[in-house]
Backbone as ProteinMPNN parsed JSONL, in Angstrom:
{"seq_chain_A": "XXXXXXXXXXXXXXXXXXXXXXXXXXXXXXXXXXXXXXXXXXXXXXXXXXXXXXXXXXXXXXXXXXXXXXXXXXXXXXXXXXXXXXXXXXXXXXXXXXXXXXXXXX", "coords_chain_A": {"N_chain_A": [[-13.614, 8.625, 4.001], [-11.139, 6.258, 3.14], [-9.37, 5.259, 0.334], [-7.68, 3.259, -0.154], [-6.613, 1.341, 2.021], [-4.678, -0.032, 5.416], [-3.436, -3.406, 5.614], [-4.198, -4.074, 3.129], [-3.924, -6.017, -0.589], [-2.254, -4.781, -2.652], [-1.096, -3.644, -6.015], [1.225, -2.251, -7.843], [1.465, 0.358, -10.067], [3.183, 2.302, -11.564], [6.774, 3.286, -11.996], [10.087, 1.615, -10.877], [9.638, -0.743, -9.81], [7.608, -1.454, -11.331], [4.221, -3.565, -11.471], [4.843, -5.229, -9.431], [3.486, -6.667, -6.659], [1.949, -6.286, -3.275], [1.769, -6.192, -0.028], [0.214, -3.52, 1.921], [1.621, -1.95, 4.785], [1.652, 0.451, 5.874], [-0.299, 3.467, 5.89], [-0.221, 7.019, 5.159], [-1.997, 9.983, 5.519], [-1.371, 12.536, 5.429], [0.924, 13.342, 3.648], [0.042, 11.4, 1.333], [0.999, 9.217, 0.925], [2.005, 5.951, 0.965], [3.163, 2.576, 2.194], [4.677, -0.197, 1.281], [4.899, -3.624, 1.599], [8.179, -4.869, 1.004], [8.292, -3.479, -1.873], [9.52, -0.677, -3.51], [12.62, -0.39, -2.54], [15.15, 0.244, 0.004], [18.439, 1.566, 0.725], [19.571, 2.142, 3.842], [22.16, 3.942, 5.585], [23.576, 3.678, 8.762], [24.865, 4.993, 11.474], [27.325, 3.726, 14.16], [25.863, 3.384, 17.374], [27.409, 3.914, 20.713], [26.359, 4.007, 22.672], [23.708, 2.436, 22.903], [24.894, 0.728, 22.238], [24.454, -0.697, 19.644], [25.471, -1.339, 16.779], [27.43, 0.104, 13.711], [25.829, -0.225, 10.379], [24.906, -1.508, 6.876], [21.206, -0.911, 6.588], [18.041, -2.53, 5.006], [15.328, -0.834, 3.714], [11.411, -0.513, 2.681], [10.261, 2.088, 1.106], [8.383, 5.274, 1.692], [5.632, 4.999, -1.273], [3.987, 6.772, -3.748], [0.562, 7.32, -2.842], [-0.962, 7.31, -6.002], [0.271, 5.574, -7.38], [-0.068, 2.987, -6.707], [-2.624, 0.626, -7.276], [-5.696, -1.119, -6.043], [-5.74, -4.98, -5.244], [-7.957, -6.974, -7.171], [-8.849, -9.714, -6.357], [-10.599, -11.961, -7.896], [-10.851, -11.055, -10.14], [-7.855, -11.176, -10.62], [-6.833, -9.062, -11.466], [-5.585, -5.592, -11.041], [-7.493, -3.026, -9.546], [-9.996, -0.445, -9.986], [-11.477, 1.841, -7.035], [-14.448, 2.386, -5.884], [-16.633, 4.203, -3.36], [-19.521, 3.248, -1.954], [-22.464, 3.593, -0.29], [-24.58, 1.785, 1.855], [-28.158, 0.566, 2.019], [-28.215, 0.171, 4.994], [-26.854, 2.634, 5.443], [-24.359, 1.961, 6.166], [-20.708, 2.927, 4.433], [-18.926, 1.438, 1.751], [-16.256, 0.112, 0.219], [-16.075, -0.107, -3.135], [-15.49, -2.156, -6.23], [-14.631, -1.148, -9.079], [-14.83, -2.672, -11.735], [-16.734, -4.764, -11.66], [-18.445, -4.268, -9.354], [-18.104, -5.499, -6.95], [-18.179, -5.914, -3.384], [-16.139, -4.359, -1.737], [-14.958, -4.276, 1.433], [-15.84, -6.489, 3.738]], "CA_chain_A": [[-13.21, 7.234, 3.926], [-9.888, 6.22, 2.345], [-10.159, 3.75, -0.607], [-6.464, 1.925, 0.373], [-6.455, 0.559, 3.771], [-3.281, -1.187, 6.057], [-3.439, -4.399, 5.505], [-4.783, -4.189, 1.491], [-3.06, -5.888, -1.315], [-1.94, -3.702, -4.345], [-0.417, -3.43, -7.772], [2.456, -1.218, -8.291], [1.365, 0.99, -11.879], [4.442, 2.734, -12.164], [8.257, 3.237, -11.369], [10.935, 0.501, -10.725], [9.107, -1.928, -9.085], [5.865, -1.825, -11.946], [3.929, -5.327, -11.787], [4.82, -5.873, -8.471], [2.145, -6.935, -5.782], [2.231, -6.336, -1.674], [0.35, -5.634, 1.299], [0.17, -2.472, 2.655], [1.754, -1.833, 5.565], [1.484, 2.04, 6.435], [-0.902, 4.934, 5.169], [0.127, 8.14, 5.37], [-2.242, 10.303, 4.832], [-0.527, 13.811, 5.128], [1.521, 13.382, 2.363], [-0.741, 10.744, 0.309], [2.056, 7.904, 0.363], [1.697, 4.377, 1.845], [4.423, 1.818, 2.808], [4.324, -1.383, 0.604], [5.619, -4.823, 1.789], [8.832, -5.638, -0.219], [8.118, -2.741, -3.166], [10.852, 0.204, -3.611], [13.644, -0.859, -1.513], [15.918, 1.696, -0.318], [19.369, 0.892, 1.187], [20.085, 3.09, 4.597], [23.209, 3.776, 5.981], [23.487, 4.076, 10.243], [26.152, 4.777, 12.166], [27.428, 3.169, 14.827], [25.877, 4.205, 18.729], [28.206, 3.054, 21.281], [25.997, 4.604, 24.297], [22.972, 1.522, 23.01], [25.683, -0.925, 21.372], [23.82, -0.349, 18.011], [26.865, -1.665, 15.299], [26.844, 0.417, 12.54], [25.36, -1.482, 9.381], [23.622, -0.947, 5.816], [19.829, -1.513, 6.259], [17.064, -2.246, 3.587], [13.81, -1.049, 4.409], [10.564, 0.087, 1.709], [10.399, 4.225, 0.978], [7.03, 5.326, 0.493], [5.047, 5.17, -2.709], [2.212, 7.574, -3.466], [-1.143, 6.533, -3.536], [-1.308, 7.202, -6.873], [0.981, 4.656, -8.306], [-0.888, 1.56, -6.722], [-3.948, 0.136, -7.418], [-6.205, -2.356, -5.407], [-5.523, -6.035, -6.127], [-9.024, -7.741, -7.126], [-8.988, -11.147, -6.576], [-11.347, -12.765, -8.531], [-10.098, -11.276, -11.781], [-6.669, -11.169, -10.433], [-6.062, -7.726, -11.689], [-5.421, -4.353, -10.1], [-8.817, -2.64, -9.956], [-9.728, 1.035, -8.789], [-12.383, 1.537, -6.081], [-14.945, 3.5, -5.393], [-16.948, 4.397, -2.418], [-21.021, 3.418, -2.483], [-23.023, 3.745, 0.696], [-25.242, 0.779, 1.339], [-29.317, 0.626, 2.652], [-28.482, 0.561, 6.177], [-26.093, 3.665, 6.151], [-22.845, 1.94, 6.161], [-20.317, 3.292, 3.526], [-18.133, 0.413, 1.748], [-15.493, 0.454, -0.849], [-16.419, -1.714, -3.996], [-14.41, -2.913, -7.126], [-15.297, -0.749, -10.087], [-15.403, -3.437, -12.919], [-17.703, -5.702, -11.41], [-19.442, -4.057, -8.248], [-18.335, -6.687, -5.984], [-17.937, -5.07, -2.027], [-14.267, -4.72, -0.785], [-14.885, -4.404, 2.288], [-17.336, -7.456, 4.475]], "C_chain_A": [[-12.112, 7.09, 2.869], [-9.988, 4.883, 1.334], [-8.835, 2.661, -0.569], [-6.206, 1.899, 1.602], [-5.053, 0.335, 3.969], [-4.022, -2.157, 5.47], [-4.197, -5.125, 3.795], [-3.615, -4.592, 0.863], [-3.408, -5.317, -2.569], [-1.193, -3.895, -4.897], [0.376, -2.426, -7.871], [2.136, -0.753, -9.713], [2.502, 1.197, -12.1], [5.769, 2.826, -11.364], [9.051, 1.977, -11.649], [10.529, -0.541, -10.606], [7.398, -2.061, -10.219], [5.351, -3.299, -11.795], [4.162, -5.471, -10.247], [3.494, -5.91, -7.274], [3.014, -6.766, -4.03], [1.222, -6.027, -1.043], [0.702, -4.043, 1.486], [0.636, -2.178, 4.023], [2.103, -0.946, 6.83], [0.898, 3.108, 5.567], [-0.566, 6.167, 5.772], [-0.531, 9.353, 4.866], [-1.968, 11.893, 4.73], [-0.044, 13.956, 4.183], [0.465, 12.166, 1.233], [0.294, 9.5, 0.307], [1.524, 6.75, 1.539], [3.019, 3.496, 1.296], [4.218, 0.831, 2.031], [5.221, -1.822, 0.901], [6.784, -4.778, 0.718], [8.779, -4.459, -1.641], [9.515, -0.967, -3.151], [11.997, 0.383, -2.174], [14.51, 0.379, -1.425], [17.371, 0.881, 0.42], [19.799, 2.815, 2.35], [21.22, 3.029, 5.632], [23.249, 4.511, 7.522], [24.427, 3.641, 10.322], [25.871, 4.488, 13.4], [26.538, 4.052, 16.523], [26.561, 3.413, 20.078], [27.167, 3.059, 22.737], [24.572, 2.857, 24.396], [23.786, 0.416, 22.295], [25.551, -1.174, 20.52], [25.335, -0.603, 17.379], [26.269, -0.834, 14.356], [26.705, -0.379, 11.336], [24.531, -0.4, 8.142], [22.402, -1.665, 6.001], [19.049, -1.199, 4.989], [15.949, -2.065, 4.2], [12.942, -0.461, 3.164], [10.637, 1.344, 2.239], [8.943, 4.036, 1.054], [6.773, 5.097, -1.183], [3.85, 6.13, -2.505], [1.321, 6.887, -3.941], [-1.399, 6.044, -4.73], [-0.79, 6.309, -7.993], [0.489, 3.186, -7.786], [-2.326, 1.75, -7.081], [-4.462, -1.403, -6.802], [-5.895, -3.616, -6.204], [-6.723, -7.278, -5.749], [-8.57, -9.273, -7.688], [-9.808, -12.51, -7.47], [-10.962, -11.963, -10.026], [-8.934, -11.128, -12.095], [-6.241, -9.841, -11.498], [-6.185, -6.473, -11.151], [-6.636, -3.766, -11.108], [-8.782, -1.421, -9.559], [-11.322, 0.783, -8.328], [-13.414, 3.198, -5.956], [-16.069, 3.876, -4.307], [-18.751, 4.311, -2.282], [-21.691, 2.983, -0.341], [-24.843, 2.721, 0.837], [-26.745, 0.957, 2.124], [-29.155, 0.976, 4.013], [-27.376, 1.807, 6.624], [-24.591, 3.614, 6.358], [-22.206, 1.967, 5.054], [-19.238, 2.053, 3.408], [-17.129, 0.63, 0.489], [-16.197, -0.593, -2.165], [-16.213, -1.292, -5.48], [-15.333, -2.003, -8.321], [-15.624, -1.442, -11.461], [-16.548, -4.308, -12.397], [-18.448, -5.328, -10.369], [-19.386, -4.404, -7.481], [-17.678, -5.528, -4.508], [-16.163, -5.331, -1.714], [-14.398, -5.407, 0.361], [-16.353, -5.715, 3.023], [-17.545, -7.137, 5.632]], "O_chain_A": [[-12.166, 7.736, 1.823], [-10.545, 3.808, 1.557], [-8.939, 1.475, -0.884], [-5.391, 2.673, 2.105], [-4.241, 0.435, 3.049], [-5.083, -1.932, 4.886], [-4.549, -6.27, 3.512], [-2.514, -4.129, 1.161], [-4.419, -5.342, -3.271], [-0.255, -4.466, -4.341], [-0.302, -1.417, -8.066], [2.546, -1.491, -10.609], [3.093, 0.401, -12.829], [5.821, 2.47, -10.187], [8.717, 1.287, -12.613], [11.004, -1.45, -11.287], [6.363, -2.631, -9.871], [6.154, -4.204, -12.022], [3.195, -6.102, -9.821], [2.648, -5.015, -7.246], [4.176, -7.019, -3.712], [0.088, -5.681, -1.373], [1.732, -3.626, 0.956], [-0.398, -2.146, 4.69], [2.509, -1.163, 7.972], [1.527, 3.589, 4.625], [-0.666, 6.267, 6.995], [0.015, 9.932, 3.927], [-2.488, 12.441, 3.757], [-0.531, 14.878, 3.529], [0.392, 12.619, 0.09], [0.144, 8.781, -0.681], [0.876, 6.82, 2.583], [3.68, 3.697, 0.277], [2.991, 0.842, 1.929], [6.316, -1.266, 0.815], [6.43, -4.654, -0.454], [9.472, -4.89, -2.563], [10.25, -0.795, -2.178], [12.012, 1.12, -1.188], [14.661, 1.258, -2.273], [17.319, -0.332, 0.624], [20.095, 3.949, 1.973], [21.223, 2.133, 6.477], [23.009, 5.715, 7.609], [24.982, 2.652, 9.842], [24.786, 4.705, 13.94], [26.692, 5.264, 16.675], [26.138, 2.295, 20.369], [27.256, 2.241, 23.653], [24.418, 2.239, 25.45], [23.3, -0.629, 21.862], [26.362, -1.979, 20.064], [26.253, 0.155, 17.691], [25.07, -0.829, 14.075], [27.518, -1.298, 11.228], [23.948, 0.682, 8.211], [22.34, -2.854, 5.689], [19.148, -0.252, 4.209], [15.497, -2.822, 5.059], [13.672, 0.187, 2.414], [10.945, 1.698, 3.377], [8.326, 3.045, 0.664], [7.628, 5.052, -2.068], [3.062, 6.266, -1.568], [1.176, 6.161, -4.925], [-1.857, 4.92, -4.94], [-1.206, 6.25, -9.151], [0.701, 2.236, -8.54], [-2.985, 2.787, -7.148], [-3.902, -2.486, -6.974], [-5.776, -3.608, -7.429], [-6.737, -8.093, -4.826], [-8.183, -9.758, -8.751], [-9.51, -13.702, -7.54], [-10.831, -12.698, -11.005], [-8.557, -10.97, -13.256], [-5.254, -9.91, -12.23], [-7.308, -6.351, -10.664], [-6.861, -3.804, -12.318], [-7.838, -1.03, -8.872], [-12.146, 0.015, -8.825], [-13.185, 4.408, -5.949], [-16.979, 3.607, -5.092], [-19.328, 5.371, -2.526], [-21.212, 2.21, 0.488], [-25.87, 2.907, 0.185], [-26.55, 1.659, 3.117], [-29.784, 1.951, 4.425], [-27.049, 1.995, 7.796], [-23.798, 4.525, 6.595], [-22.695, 1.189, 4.235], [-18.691, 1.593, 4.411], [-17.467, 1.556, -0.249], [-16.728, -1.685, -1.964], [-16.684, -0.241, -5.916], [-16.549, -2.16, -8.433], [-16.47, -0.985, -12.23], [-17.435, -4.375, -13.247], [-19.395, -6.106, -10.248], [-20.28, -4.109, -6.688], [-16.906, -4.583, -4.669], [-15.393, -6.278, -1.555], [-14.154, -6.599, 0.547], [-17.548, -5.659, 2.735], [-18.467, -7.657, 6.26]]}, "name": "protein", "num_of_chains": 1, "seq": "XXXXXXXXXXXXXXXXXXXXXXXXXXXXXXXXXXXXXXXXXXXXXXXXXXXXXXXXXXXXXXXXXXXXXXXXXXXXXXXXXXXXXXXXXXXXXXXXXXXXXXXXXX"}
């Protein structure tokens, strides 16, 4: 079980973008990196294809980040938390908030 999901928001620890907050919006877990909304911007340069009409243009799209530079973003004490994995009476395994215990996942 993976402790950052799609659709999770996280805390940027380190790099360019520190402090910043996003969703998640690709795990990767071959390499360990995940996609964050809006968080290290890259600027990519495509050339033109005449055969699909494609104009060439500079796009911005997010790089990866590795895992290890976000951290979950707990809502109730509004600060980036880390998670850890507890397996509950009836067998189902859930993520849940290491300062306070509270379940990630419902």
């Amino acid at each position: 079980m993976m402790k950052i999901r799609k659709g999770d928001e996280v805390y940027i620890l380190t790099g360019k973008d520190k402090g910043k907050r996003g969703k998640i919006l690709k795990v990767v877990p071959a390499s360990e990196k995940v996609l964050v909304e809006g968080v290290n911007m890259i600027k990519r340069h495509t050339k033109p294809n005449p055969t699909t009409g494609a104009p060439g243009s500079i796009v911005e799209k997010e790089a990866p980040v590795h895992r290890s530079n976000v951290a979950l973003f707990n809502p109730n004490t509004s600060k980036p938390d880390r998670v850890s994995i507890k397996t509950l009476e009836d067998g189902r395994k859930v993520r849940v908030f290491k300062s306070n215990n509270e379940v990630v996942d419902v």
